[in-house]
Backbone bond lengths (Angstrom), bond angles and torsions (degrees), N, CA, C in turn:
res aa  C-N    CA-C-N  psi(-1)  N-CA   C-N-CA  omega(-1)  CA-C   N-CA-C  phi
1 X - - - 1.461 - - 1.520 109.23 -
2 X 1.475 101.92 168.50 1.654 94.93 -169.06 1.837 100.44 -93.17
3 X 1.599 104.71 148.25 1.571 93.37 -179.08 1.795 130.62 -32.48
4 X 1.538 91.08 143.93 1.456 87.70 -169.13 1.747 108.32 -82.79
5 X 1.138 101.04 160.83 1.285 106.93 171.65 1.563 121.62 -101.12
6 X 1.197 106.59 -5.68 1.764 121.63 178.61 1.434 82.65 -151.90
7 X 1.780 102.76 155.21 1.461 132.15 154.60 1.474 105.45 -122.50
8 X 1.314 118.12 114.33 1.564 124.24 149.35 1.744 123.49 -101.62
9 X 1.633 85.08 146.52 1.399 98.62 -175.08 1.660 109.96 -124.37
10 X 1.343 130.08 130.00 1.644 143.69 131.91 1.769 95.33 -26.21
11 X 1.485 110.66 139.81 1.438 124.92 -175.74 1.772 97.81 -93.91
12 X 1.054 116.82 -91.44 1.351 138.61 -177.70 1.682 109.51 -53.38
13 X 1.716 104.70 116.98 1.484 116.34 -175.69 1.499 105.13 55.08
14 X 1.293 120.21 37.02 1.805 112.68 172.18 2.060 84.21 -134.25
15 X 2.052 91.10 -66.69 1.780 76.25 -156.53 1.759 86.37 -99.07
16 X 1.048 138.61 12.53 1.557 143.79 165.24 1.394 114.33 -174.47
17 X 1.815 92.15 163.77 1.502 96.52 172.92 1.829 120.46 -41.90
18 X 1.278 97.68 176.02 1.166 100.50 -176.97 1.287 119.28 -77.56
19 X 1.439 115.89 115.34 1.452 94.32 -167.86 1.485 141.07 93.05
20 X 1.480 97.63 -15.41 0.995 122.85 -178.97 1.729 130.23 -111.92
21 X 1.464 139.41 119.79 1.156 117.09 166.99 1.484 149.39 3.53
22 X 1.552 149.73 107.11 0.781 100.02 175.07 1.833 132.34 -83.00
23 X 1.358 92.16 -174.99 1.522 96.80 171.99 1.381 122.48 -48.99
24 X 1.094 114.75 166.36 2.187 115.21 176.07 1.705 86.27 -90.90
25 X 1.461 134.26 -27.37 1.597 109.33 164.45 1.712 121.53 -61.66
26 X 1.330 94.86 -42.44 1.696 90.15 176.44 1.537 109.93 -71.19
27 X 1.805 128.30 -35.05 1.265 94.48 161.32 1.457 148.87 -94.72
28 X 1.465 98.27 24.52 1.569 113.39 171.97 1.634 106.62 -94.32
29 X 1.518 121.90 -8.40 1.236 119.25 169.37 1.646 117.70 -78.49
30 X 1.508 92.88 -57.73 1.482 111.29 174.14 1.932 104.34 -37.75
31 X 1.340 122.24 -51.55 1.145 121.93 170.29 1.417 121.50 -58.70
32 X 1.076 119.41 -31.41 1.553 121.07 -173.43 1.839 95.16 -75.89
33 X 1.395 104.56 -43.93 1.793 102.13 -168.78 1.688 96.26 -60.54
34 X 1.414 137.77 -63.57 1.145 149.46 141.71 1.425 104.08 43.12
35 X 1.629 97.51 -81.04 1.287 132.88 172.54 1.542 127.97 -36.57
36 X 1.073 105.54 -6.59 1.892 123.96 -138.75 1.386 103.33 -145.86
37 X 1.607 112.65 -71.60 1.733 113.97 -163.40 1.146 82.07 -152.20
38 X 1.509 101.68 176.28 1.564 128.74 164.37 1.080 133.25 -63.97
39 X 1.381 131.58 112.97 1.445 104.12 -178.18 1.631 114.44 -119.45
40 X 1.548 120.47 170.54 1.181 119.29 -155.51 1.864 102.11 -139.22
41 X 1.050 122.43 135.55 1.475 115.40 165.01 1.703 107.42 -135.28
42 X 1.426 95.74 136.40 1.343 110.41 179.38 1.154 111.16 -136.01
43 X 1.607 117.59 137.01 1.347 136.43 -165.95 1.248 115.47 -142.04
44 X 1.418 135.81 179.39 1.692 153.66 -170.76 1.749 76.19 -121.23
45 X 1.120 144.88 -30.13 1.645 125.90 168.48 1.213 143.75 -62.78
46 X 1.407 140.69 101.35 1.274 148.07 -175.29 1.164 109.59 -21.35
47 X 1.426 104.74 160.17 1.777 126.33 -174.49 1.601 84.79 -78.90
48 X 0.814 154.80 -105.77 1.840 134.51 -163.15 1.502 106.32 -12.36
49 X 1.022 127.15 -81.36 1.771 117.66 -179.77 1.321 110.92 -33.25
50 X 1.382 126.38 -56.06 1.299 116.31 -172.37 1.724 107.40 -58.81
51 X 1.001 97.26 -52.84 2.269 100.13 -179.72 1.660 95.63 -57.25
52 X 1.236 143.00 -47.07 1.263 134.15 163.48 1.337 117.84 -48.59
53 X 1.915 125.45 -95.73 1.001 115.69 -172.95 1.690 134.50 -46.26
54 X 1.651 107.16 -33.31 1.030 113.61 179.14 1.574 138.69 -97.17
55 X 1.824 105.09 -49.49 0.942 140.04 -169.96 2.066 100.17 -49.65
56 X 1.390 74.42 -71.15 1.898 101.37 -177.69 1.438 109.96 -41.48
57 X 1.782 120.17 -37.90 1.364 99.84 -169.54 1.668 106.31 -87.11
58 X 1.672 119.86 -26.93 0.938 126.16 165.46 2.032 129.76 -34.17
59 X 1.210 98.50 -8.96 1.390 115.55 -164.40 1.631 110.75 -23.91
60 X 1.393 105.38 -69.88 1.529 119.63 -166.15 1.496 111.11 -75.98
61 X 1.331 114.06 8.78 1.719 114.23 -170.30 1.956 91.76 -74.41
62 X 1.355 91.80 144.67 1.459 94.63 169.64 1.365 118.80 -96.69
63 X 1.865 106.02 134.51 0.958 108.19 -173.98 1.623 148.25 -29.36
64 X 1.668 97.96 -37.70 1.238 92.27 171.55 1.784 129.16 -74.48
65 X 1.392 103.17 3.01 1.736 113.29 163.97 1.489 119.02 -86.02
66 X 1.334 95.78 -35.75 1.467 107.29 -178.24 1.565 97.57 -55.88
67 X 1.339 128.46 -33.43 1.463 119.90 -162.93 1.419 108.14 -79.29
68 X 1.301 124.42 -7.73 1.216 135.30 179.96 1.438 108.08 -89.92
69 X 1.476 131.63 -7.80 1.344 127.56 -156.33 1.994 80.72 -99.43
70 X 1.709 109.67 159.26 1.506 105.35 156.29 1.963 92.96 -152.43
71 X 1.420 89.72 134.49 1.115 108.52 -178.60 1.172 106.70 -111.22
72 X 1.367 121.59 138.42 1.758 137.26 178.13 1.887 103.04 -146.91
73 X 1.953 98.78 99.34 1.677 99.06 162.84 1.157 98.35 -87.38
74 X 1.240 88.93 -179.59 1.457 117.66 -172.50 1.355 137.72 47.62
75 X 1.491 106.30 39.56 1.409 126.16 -160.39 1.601 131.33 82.15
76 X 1.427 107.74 -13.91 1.553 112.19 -175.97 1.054 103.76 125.30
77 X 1.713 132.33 -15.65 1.471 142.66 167.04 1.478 104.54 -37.24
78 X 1.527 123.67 -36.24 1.605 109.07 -148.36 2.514 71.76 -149.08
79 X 1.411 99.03 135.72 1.535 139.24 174.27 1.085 136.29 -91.03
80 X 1.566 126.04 76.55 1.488 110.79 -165.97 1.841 104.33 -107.43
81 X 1.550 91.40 147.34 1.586 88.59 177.05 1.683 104.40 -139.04
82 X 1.182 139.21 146.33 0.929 160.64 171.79 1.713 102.93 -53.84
83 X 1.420 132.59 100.44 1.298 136.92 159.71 1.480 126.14 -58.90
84 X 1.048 117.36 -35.32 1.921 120.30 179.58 1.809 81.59 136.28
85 X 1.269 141.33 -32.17 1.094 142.67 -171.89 1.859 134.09 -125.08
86 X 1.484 110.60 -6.25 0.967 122.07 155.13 1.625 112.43 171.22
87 X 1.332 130.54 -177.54 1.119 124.16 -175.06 2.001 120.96 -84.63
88 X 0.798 122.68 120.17 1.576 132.28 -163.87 1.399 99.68 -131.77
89 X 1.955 91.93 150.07 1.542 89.33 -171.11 1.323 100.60 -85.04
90 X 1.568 105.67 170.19 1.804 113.54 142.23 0.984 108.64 -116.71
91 X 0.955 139.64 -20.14 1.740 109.92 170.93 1.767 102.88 -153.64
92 X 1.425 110.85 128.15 1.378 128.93 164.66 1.973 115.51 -93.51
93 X 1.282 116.23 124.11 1.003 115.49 151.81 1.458 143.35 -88.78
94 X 1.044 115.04 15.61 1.245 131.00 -178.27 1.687 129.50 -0.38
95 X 1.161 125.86 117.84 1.773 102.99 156.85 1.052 145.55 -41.52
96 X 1.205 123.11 167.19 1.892 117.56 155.78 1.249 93.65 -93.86
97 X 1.816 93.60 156.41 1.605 105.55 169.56 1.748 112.08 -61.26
98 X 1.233 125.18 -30.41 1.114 119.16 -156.94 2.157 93.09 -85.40
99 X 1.440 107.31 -23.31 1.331 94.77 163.98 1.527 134.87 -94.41
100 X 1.984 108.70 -4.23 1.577 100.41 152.97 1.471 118.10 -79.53
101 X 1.552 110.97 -15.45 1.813 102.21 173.49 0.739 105.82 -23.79
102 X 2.078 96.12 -76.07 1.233 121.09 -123.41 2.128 100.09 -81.84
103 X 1.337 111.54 -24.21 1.166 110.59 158.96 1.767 144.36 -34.32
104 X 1.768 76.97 -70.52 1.568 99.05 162.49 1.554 124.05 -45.33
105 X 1.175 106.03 -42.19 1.800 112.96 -175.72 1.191 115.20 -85.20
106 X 1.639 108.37 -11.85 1.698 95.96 178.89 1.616 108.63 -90.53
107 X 1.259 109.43 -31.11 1.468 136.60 -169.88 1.665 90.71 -63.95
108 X 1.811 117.40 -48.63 1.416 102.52 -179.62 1.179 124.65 -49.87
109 X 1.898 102.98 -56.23 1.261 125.57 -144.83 1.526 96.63 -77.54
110 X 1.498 116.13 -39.87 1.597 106.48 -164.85 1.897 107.95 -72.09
111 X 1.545 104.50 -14.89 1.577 101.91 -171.29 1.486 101.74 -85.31
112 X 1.192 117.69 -21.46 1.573 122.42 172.06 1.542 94.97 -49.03
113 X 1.653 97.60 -76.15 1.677 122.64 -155.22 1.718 90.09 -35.45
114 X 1.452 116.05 -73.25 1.372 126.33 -174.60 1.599 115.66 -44.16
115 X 1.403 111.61 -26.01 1.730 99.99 177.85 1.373 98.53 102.06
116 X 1.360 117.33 8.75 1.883 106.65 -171.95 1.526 125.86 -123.97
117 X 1.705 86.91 13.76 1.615 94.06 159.20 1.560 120.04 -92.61
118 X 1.611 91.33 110.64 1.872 106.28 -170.77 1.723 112.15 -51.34
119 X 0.895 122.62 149.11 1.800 133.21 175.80 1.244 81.59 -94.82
120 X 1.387 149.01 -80.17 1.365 151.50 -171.45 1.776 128.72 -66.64
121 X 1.561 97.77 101.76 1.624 87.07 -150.34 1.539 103.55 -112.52
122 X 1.579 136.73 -134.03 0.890 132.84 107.50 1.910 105.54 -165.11
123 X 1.474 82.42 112.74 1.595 96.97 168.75 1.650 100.49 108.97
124 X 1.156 121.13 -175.53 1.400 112.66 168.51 1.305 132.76 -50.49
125 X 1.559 119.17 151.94 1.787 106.62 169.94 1.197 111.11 -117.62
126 X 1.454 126.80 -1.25 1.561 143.24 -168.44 1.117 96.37 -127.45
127 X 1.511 115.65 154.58 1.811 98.39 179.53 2.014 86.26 175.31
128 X 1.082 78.62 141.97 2.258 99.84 -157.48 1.593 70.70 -97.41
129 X 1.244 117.22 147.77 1.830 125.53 -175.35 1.803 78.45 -136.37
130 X 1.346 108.05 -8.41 1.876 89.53 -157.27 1.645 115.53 85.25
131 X 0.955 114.77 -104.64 1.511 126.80 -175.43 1.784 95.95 -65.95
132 X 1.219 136.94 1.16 1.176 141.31 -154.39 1.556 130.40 -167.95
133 X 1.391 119.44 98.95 1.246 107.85 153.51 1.395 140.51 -87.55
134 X 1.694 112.29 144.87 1.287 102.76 -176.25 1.102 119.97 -126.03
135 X 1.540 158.32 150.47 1.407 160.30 152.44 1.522 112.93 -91.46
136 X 1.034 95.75 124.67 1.903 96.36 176.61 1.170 103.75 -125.42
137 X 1.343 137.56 128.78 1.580 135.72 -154.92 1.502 86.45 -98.53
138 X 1.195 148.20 -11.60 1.309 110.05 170.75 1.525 101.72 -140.51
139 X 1.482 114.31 42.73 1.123 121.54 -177.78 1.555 148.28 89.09
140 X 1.150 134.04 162.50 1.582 106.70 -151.22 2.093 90.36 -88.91
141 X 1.372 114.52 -23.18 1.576 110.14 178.30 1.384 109.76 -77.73
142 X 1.492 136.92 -19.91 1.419 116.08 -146.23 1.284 105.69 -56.09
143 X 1.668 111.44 -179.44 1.380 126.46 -152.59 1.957 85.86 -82.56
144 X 0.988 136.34 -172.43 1.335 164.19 118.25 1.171 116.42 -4.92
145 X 1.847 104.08 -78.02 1.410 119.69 -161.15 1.692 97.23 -79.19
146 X 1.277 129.20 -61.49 0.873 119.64 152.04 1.864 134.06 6.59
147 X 0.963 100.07 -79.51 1.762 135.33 -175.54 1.890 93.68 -68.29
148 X 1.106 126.31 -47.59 1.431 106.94 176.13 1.734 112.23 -95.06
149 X 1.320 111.88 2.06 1.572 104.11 -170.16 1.981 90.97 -102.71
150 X 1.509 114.78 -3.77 1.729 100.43 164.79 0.913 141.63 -81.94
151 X 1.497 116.71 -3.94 1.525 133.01 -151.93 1.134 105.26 173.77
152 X 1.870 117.51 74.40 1.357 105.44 175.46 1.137 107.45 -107.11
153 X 1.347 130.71 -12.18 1.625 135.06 157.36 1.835 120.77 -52.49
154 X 1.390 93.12 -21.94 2.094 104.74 -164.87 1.513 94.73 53.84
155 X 1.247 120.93 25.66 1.855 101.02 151.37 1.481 106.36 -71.01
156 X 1.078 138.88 -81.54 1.195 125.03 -145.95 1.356 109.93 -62.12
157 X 1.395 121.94 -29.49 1.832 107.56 173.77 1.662 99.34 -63.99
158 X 1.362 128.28 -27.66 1.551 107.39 -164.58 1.478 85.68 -94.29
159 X 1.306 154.74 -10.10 1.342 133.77 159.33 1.380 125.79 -51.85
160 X 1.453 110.25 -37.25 2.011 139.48 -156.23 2.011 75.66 -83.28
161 X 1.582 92.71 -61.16 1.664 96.14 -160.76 1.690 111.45 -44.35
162 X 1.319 120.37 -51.24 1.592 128.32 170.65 0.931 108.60 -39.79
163 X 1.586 127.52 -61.20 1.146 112.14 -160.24 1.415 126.86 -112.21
164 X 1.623 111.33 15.33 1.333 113.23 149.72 1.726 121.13 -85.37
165 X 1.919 111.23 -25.80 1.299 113.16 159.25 1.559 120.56 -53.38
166 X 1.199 118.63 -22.85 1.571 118.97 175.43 1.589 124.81 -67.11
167 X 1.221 101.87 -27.08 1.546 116.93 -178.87 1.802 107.48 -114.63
168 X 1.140 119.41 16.02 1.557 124.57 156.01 1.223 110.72 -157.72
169 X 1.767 107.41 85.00 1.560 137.29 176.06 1.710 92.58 -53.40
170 X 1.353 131.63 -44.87 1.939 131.36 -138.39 1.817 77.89 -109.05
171 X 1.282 157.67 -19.67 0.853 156.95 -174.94 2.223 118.95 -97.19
172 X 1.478 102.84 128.83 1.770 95.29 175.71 1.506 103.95 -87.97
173 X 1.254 112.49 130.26 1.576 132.38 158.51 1.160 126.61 -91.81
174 X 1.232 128.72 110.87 1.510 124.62 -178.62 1.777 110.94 -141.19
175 X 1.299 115.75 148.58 0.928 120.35 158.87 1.192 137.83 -69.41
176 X 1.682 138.79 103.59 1.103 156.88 178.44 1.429 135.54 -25.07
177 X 1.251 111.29 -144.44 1.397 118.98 147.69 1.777 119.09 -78.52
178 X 1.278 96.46 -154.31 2.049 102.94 -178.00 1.507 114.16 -48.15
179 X 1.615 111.16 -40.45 1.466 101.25 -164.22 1.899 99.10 -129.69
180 X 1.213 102.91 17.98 1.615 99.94 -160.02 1.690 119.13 -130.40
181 X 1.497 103.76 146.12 1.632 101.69 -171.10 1.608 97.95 -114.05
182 X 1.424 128.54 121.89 1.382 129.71 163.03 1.869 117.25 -88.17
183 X 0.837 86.26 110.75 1.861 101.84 150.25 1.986 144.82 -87.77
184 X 1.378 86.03 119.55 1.919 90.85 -168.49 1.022 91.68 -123.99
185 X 1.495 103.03 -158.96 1.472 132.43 -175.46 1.408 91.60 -84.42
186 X 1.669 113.23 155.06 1.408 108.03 159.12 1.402 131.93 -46.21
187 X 1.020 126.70 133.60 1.522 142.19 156.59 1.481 87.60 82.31
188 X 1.235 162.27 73.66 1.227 170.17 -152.42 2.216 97.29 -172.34
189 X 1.202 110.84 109.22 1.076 110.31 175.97 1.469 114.75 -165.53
190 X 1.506 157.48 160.38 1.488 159.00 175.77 1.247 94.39 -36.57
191 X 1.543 156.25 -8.48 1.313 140.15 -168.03 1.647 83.29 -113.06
192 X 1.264 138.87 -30.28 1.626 132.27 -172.66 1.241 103.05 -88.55
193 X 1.117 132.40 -23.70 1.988 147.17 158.72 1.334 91.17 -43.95
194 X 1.299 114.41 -74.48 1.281 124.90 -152.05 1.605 115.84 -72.29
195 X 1.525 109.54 -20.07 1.448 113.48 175.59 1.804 109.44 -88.50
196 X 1.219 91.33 -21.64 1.924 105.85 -176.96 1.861 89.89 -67.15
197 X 1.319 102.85 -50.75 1.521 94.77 -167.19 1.589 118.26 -72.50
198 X 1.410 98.77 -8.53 2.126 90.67 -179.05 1.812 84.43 -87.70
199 X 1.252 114.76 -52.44 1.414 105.99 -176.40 2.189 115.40 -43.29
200 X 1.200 115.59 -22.97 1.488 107.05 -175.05 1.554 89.04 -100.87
201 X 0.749 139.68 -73.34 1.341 148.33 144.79 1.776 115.51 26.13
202 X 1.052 103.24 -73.64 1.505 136.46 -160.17 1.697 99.96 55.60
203 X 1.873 122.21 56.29 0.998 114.91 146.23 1.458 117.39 -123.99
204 X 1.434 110.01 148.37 1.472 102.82 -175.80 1.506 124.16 -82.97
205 X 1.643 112.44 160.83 1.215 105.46 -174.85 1.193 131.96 -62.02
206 X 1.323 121.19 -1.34 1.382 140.84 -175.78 1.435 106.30 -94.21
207 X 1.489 139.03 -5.34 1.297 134.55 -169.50 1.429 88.47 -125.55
208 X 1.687 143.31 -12.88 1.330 122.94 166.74 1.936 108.54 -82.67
209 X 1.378 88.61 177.40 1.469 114.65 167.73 1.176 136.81 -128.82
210 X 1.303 155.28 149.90 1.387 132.93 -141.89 1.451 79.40 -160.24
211 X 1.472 113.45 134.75 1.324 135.90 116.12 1.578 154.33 -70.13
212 X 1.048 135.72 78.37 1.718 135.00 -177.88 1.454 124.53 -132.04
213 X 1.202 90.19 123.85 2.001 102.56 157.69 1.324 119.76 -38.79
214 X 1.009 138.00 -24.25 1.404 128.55 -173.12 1.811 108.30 -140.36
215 X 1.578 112.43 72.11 1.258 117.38 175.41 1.323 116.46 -104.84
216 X 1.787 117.65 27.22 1.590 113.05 -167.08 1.661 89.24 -84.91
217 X 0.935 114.01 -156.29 1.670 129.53 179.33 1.109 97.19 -93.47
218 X 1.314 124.02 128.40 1.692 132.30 169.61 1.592 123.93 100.53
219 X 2.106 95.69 -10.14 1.709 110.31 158.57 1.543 126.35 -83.96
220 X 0.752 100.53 173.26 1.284 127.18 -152.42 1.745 108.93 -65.49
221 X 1.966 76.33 -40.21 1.690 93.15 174.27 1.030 119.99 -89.59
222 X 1.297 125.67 -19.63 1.969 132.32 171.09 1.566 103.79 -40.68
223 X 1.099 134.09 -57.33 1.325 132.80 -170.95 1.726 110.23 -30.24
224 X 1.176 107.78 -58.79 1.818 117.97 155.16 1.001 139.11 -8.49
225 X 1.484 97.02 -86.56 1.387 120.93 165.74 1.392 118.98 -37.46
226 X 1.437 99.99 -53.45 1.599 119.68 -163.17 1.822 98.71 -68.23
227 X 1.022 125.27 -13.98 1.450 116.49 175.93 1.419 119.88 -95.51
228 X 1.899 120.27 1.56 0.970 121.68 162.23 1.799 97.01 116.25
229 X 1.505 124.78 -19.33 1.363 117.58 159.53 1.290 120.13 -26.52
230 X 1.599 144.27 152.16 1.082 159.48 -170.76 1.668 97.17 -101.16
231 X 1.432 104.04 110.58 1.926 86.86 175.16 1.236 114.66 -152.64
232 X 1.461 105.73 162.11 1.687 129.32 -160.89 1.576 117.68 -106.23
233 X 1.466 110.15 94.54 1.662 96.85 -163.52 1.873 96.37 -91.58
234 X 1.374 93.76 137.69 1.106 127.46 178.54 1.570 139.45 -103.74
235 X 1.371 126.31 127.73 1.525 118.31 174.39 1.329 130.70 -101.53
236 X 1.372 138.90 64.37 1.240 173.90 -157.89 1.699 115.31 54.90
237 X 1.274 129.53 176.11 1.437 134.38 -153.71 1.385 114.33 -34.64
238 X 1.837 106.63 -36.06 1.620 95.54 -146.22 1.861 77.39 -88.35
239 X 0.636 136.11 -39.53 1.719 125.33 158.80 1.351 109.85 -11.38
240 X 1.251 87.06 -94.69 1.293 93.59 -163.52 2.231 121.44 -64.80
241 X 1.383 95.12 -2.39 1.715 107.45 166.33 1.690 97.96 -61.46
242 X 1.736 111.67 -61.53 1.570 123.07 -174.22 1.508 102.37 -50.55
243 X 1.059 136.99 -54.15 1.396 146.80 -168.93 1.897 101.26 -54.21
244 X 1.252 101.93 -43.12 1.696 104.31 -156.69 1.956 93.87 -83.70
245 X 1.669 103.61 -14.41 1.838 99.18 -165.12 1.439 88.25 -65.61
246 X 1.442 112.26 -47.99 1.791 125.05 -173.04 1.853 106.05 -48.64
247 X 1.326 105.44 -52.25 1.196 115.25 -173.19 1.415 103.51 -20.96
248 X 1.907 85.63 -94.95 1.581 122.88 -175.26 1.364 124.06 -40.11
249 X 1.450 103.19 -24.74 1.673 98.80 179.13 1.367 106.49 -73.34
250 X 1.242 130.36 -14.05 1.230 121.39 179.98 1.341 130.44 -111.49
251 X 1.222 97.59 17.52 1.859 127.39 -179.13 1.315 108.42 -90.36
252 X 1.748 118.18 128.99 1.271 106.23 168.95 1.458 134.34 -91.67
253 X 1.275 134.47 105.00 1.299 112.90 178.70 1.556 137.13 18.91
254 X 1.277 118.02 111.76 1.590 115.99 -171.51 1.590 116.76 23.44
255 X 1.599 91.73 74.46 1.929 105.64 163.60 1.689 100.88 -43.70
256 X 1.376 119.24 125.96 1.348 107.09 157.25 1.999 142.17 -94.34
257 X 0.893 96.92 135.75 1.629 97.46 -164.95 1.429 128.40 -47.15
């Protein structure tokens, strides 16, 4: 493809563990792209994770790179941009209360009904994102190994997913990461992130690039792809770290827009 003009990245198992920080290699890359193009990460993870995993290691980047970075949790629901002084939103989509209720209770009741609300958890399994609900079947801490040894088929999230989509027609249901189902507004998903961002942007989807762990049909990251994005499927950070050394070496200094 012809050089990109943006690089986007999947947060969780793309530019770090799940949940986890990334590495000082992924943020000495992220800085080098900086340097070059725009880059963008979009996730099903809350604006706290992002100021954690990402934000925090970014510390010493100078501002005028930082203005190049655009962050969108929770799928693209919620907009962060770099002010000259820290990261601030532009635009929140938020729920109504009467549509995280009604979320929350279906997400309980149907994982009961199904048998897939865990006794053994760790940390939350329901969780108000704001712009986002989420279910994590064994919690927002579990271990790793854990989290990929429950659901390595994604049957049971696309079982939970059916049949909590059945009882919130005005609401999008999708299946998550390893153990987790996110809830938005209708039609709100990583492909409406990604169209929000050529629209602020003014670059098209055809001049970014995308990185993600989960670009088969029925992930999280397919939505992407499927709109004609250029993309790089990946098997967790240190992957996709090797992928970005190749990248960058062949990037020229501040692509211009």
């Amino acid at each position: 493809m012809p050089t990109p003009r943006l690089v986007a990245f999947d947060l969780d198992d793309t530019l770090a563990p799940s949940k986890g920080e990334i590495d000082v290699r992924i943020a000495d890359l992220l800085r080098a792209l900086l340097q070059r193009v725009d880059v963008a990460i979009i996730s099903g993870g809350n604006e706290d994770q992002f100021r954690t995993q990402v934000i925090a290691r970014l510390a010493d980047t100078m501002a005028s790179d930082l203005a190049r970075l655009h962050l969108l949790p929770t799928c693209g629901t919620r907009y962060l941009r770099h002010d000259g002084a820290a990261f601030a939103a532009v635009y929140a989509h938020d729920l109504t209360d009467q549509e995280k209720s009604d979320a929350l209770t279906a997400l309980r009741e149907e994982a009961e009904r199904l048998g897939l609300w865990e006794s053994r958890t760790w940390g939350e399994i329901l969780e108000d994102r704001g712009s986002q609900i989420t279910f994590s079947a064994l919690g927002q801490q579990a271990p790793r190994d854990a989290k990929h040894a429950w659901d390595p088929d994604g049957a049971k999230r696309a079982l939970l997913r059916d049949a909590v989509a059945a009882r919130l027609p005005g609401l999008e249901v999708r299946s998550g990461g390893s153990t987790s189902i996110d809830i938005t507004r209708a039609g709100i998903d990583k492909a409406y992130g990604m169209r929000q961002l050529a629209d602020h942007t003014g670059i098209p989807l055809t001049d970014m690039l995308f990185y993600g762990d989960r670009l088969d049909e029925g992930g999280n990251d397919y939505p992407v792809l499927a709109i004609g994005v250029p993309s790089v499927a990946v098997e967790g950070w240190e992957d996709t770290a090797d992928k970005l050394d190749e990248l960058i070496a062949g990037l020229p200094e501040r692509v211009a827009r």
